[in-house]
N, C-alpha and C positions, 0 to 999 in steps of 0.2 A: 666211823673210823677216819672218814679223808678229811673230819671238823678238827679230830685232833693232831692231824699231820699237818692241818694248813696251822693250826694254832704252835707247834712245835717250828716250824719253820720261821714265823714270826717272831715269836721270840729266842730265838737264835741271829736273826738279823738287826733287832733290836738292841743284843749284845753284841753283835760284832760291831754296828753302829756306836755302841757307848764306849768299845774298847779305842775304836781310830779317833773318838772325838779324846778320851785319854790321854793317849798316845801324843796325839795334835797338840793338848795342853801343856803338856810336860815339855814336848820341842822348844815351846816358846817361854816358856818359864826358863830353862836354862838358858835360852838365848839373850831375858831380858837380864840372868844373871853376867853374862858375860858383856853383855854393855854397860852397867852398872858399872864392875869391874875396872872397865878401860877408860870410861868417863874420870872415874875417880882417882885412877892414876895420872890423866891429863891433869886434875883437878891440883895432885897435889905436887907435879912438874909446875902448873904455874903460878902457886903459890911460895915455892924454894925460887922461883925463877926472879919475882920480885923484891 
């Protein structure tokens, strides 16, 4: 009984691990959308500008 509680505990932490690496992914994927973004409006300020 305490092989399949240690086993259940495991793989509960295992998913809460894959959830905050997720979680972690996605922060930075919008973040690199939002630089993308503002690059590209500089981009296209200094392209009118010249």
């Amino acid at each position: 009984m305490a092989n399949s509680n240690n086993l259940i505990v495991v793989i509960v932490i295992l998913f809460i691990i894959l959830i905050s690496i997720q979680y972690s992914l996605n922060k930075i994927i919008v973040l690199l959308r939002d630089i993308k973004g503002i690059l590209m409006q500089n981009n296209r300020r200094n392209n009118n500008s010249n």
